[in-house]
C-alpha positions in Angstrom: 16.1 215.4 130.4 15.1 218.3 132.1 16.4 219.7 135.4 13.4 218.7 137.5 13.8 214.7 135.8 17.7 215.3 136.9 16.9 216.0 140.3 14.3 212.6 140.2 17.1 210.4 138.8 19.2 212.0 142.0 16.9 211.1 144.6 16.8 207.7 143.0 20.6 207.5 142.7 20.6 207.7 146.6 18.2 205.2 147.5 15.3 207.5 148.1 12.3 206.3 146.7 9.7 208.9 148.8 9.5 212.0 148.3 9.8 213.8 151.4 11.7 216.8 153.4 15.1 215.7 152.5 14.8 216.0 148.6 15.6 219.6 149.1 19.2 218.3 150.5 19.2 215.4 147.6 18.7 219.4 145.4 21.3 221.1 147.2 24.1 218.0 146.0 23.2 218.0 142.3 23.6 221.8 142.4 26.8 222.0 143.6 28.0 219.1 141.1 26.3 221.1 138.5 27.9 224.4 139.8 31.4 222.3 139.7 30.8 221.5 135.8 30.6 225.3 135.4 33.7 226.0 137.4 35.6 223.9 135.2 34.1 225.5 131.8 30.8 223.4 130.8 28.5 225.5 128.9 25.2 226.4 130.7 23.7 224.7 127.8 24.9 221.2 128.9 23.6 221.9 131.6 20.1 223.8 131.8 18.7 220.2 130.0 21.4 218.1 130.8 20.6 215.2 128.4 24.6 213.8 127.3 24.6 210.9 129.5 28.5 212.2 130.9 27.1 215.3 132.2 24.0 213.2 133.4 26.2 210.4 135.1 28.7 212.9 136.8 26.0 215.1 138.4 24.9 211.4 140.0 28.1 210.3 140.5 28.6 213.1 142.6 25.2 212.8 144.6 25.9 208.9 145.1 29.3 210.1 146.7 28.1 213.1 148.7 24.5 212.8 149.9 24.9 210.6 152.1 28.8 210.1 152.9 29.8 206.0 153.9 33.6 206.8 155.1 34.3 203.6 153.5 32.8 204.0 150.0 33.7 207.7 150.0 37.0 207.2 147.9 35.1 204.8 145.5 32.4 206.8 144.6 34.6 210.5 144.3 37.2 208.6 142.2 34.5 207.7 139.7 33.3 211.5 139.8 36.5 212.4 139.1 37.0 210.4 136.5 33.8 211.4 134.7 35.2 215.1 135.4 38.6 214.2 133.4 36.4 212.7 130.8 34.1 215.5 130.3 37.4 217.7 130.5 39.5 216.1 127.6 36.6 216.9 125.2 36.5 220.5 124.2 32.8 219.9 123.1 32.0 220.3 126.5 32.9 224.5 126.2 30.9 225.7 124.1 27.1 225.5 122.9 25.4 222.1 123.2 24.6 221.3 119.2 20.9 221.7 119.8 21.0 225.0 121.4 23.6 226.2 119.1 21.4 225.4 116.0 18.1 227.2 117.8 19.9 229.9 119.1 19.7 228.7 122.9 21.3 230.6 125.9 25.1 230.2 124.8 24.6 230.2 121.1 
């Protein structure tokens, strides 16, 4: 999956079936989730093709609970990014180069 198909799946995560103005925001939400994964250690190589469908669903997980904030889904849909976040965090695969880019020589490997 590339970035651009990540951002698509995004807008699709939130209900947004148009393109329009506001994908930009819909952009702006991934980005931070994916500059969240960094903070907590993810190699840019999960991430520059995110294609490991933990990283994948986190990055909408986080969209869904963000985007457009429902006060009373809010907790619901942060608890399951957390959870993917503990998830992605108890495997230490995660850290360093994703296999592919590690066997080619990619940007962490």
């Amino acid at each position: 999956m590339t970035i651009e198909e990540l951002y698509k799946a995004a807008r699709l995560r939130v209900r947004k079936a148009v393109a329009d103005d506001l994908d930009q925001d819909v952009r702006r939400v991934a980005d931070t989730a994916i500059a969240d994964l960094k903070r907590i250690g993810v190699s840019d190589s999960w991430l520059s093709e995110p294609s490991d469908p933990l990283i994948v669903e986190a990055v909408l997980s986080y969209v869904k609970a963000n985007y457009s904030i429902d006060t009373n889904a809010y907790p619901i849909l942060s608890g399951i990014y957390d959870m993917n976040i503990t998830k992605i965090k108890g495997d230490s695969k995660y850290f360093s180069a994703a296999p592919d880019q590690a066997k080619t020589g990619g940007a962490d490997g």
